[in-house]
N, C-alpha and C positions, 0 to 999 in steps of 0.2 A: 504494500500500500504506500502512496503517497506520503513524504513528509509534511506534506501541505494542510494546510489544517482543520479539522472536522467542527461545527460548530452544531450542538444538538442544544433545542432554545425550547422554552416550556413556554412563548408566550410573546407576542409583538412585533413582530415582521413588519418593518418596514417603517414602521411609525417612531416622531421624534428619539424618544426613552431611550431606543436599541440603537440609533446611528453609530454612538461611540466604537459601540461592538460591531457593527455593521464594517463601518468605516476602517477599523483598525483589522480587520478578513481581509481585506482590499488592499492596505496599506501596502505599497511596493511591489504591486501585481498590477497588471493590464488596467486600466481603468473602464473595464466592459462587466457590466454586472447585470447576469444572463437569470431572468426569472421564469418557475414553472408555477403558478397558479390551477394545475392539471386538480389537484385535492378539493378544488371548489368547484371543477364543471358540472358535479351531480345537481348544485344548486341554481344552475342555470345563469344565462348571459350576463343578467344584471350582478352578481357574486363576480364572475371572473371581470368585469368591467374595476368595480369597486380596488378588488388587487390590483389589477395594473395600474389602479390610477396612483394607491398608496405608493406601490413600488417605481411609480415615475419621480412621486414628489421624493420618494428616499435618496432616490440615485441624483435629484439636480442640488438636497443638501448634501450630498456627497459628494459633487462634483464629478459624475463618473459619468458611463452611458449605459443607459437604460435600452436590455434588449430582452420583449417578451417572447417565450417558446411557448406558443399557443396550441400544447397537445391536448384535445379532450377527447380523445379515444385510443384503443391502443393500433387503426391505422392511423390516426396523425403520429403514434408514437412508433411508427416505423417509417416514418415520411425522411428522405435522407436528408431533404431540404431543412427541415427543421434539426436534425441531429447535429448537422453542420453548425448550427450558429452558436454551439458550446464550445469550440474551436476558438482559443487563446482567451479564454474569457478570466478574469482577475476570482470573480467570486460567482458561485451558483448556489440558490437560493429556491428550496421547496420550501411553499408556503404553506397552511392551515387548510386543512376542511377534512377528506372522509380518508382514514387513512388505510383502508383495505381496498378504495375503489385508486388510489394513487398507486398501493403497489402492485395490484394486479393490472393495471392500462401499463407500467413502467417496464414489469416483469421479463426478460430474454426479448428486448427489444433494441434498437436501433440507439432510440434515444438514452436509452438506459445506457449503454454502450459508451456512448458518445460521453453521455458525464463520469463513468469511471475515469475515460481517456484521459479527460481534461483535468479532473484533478491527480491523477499523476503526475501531467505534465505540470503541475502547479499551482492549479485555480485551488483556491478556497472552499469547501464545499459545507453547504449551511441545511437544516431543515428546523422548521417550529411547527410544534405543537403535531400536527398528522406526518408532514413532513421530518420530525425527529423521529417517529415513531416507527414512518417506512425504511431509515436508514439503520434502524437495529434489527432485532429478529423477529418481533410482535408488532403488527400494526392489524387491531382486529376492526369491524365495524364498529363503529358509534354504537348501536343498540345491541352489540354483543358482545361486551369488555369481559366477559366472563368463559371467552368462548378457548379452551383449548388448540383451537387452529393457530398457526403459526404462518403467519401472512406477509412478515416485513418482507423487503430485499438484503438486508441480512449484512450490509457494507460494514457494518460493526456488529456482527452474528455475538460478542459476548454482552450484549448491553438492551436490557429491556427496558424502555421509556415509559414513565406516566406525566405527560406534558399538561399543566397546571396545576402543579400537583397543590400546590395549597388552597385551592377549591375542589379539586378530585378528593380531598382526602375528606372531606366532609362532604362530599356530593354523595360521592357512589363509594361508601367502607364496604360495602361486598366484594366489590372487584378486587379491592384491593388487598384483602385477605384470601382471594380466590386466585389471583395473582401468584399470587405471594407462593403459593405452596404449591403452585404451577410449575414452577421453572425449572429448566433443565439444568441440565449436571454444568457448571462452569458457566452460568449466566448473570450477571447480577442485574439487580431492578432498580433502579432510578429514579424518583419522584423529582421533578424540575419544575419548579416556583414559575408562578409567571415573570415575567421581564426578566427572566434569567435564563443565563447561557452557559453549557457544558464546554468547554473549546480547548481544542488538542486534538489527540487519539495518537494510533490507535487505544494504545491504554495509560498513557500521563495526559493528565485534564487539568485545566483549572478554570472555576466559577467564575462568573463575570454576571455583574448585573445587579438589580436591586436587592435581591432575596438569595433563596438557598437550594440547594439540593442536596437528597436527601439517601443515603444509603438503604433499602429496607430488605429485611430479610431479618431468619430468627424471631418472629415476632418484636424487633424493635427498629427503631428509627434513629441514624446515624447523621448529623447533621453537619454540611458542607456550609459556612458561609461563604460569600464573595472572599475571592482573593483566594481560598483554598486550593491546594494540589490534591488531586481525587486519582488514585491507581486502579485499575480497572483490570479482571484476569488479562 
């Protein structure tokens, strides 16, 4: 894998709060910051409109260029046209919404292909919230957090994300004890605060952002603040 740096975000793509981190992904890389909004097409034109618009405004306070990869199916996500334009890109960026309908459009496809490439060769590679979710090994549907299937694409196969996690934790405690006692042999689970960012890999991380993330497993809760270094198997 890439030295290049992995950034797995519990929460705010695109909007003011995250530029720093946004911006410092970018930092000394191409200034082409390549967006998939693919995790929102389930919710129709007006959702994927909304994303590109945030990620236009993210990219002109960052000073960079704002370039959308508009796959919402899995032939746009074998379209070579479109795989191409991850080709020297500084940072790429999977945004929020359903994150078993993003890794199964992604899955053994062109475009999928295309962002391994690029971030070997050096782009920065980001996801939040369904987005963090498809790059570890769990990204189940929205209405079936509970669900034994194993859905990510798997680019960090040891790391199970729960993105917002300090409203997860009081939203839905079932998942997260069903989770929990889910996991396979050499995986660890995650819980990532909103406005905050995991960033490294493969397995040296450190926090970034307003809040914390959260080691769980054992029945307890390990707590990361900002600025923390997190080891990961």
């Amino acid at each position: 894998m890439s030295s290049a740096p992995i950034a797995l975000v519990g929460s705010g793509e695109y909007l003011p709060v995250m530029a720093k981190i946004e911006g410092d992904l970018i930092a000394g890389r191409p200034p082409k910051y390549v967006q998939l909004a693919t995790a929102a097409a389930p919710e129709g034109d007006s959702s994927l409109a909304f994303w590109h618009k945030l990620g236009k405004e993210q990219a002109v306070r960052l000073g960079v260029e704002q370039v959308i990869v508009d796959v919402r199916n899995r032939e746009d996500a074998n379209n070579p046209e479109l795989a191409a334009l991850f080709e020297g890109a500084g940072l790429i960026y999977l945004s929020g919404g359903n994150p078993a309908f993003l890794s199964n459009t992604l899955r053994d496809t062109l475009v999928w292909e295309a962002i391994k490439a690029a971030h070997r060769a050096g782009s920065a590679l980001a996801g939040c919230s369904a987005g963090a979710m498809t790059l570890s090994e769990w990204a189940p549907r929205p209405r079936d957090f509970n669900s034994e299937h194993i859905s990510g694409l798997g680019y960090v196969p040891h790391i199970r994300v729960i993105p917002h996690f300090d409203k997860f934790g009081s939203w839905i405690p079932d998942m997260l004890r069903n989770t929990m006692l889910k996991l396979p042999d050499g995986v660890m689970l995650l819980g990532i605060d909103e406005e905050t960012a995991l960033v490294g890999g493969p397995h040296e991380w450190v926090v970034q952002g307003n809040q914390s993330v959260w080691h769980l497993g054992d029945g307890k809760r390990v707590e990361y603040p900002s600025g923390s270094t997190l080891i990961t198997p």
